[in-house]
BADO-171531 format. One line per field, with one value per residue (C-alpha): residue in three letters; x, y, z; residue number from 1. Coordinates in steps of 0.25 Angstrom, whole numbers, plus 5000, padded with zeros to 4 digits. Each point is the difference from the previous one (the first is absolute). Layout:
BEGIN
drenmar = c(ALA | ...)
xx = c(X | ...)
yy = c(Y | ...)
zz = c(Z | ...)
guro = c(NUM | ...)
This chain:
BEGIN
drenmar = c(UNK | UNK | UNK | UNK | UNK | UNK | UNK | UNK | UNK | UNK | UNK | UNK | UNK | UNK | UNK | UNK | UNK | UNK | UNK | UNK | UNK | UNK | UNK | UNK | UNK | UNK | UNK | UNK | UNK | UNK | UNK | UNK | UNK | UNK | UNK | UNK | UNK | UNK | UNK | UNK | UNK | UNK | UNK | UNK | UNK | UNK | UNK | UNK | UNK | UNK | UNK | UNK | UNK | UNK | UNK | UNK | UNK | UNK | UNK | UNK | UNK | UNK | UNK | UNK | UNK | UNK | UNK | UNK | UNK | UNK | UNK | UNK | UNK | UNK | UNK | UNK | UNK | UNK | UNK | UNK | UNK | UNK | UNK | UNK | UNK | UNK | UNK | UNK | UNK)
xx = c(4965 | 5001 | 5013 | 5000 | 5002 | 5010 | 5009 | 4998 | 5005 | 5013 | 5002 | 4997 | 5011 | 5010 | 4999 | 5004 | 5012 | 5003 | 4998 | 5010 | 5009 | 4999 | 5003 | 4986 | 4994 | 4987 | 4994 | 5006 | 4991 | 4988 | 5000 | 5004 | 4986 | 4995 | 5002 | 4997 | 4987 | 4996 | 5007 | 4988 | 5007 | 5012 | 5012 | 5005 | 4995 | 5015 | 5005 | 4992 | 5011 | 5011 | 5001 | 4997 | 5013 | 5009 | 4993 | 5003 | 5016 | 4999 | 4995 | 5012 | 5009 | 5004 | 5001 | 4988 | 5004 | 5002 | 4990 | 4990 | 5006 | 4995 | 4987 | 4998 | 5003 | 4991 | 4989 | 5001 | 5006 | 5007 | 5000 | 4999 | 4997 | 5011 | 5011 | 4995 | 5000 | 5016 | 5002 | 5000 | 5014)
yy = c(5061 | 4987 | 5001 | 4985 | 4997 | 5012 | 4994 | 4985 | 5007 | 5005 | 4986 | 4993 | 5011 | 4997 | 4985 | 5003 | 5006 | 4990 | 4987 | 5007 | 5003 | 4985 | 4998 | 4994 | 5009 | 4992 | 5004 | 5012 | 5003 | 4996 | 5007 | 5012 | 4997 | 4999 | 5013 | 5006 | 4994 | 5004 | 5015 | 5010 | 5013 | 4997 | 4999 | 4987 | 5003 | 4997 | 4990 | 4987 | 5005 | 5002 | 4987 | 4993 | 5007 | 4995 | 4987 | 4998 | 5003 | 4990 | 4989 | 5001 | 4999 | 5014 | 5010 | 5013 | 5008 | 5015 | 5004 | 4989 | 5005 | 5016 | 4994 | 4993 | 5011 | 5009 | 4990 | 5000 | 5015 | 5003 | 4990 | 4989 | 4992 | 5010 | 4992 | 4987 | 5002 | 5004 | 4984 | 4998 | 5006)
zz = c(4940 | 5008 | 5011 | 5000 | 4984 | 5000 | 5011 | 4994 | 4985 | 5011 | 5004 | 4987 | 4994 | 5012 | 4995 | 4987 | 5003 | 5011 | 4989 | 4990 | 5010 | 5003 | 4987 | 4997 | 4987 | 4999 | 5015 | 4998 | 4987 | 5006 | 5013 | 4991 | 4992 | 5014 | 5005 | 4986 | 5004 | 5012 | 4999 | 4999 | 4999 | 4990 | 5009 | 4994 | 4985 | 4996 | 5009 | 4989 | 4990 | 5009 | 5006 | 4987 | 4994 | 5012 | 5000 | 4987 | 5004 | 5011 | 4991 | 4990 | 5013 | 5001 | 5010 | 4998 | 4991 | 5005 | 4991 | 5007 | 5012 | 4997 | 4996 | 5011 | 5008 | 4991 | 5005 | 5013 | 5004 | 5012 | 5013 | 5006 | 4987 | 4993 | 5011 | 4995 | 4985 | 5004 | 5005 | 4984 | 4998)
guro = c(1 | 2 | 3 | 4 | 5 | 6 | 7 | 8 | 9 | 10 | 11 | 12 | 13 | 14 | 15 | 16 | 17 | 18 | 19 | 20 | 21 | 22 | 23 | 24 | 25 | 26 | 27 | 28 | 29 | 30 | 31 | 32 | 33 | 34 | 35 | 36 | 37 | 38 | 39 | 40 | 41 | 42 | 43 | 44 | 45 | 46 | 47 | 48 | 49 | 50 | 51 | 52 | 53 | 54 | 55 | 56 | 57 | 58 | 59 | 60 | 61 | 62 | 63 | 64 | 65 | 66 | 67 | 68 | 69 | 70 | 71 | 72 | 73 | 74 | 75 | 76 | 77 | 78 | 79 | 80 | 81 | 82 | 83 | 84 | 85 | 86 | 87 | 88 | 89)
């Protein structure tokens, strides 16, 4: 395993929630890809679907759904990414 493509699928995925929070679906999608990418041992194997569904709130002008919200969560488990996925309530 690489140390350095596992801490870039972090910071791809910290991107991802930081464009949704910013209200901006498309960079949120494809940092989300991103990461899917570059993760090489599967911590991230749900985060592509999970922002596609909040993304998909945000581009018909509504807030995240909870259940986008849980998913999101889901994704990213507990911590530091966890808080920021919270900004989206």
């Amino acid at each position: 395993m690489d140390g350095h493509k596992q801490r870039q699928a972090l910071t791809a995925a910290e991107r991802a929630i930081e464009h949704l929070v910013a209200g901006k679906p498309d960079d949120a999608e494809r940092a989300s890809q991103r990461a899917s990418e570059l993760d090489q041992i599967g911590i991230f194997a749900s985060l592509v679907a999970a922002v596609a569904g909040a993304a998909g709130d945000l581009r018909t002008g509504v807030r995240v759904s909870e259940s986008h919200l849980a998913g999101l969560h889901a994704a990213v488990g507990v911590g530091p990414l966890s808080q920021l996925v919270d900004q989206l309530r």
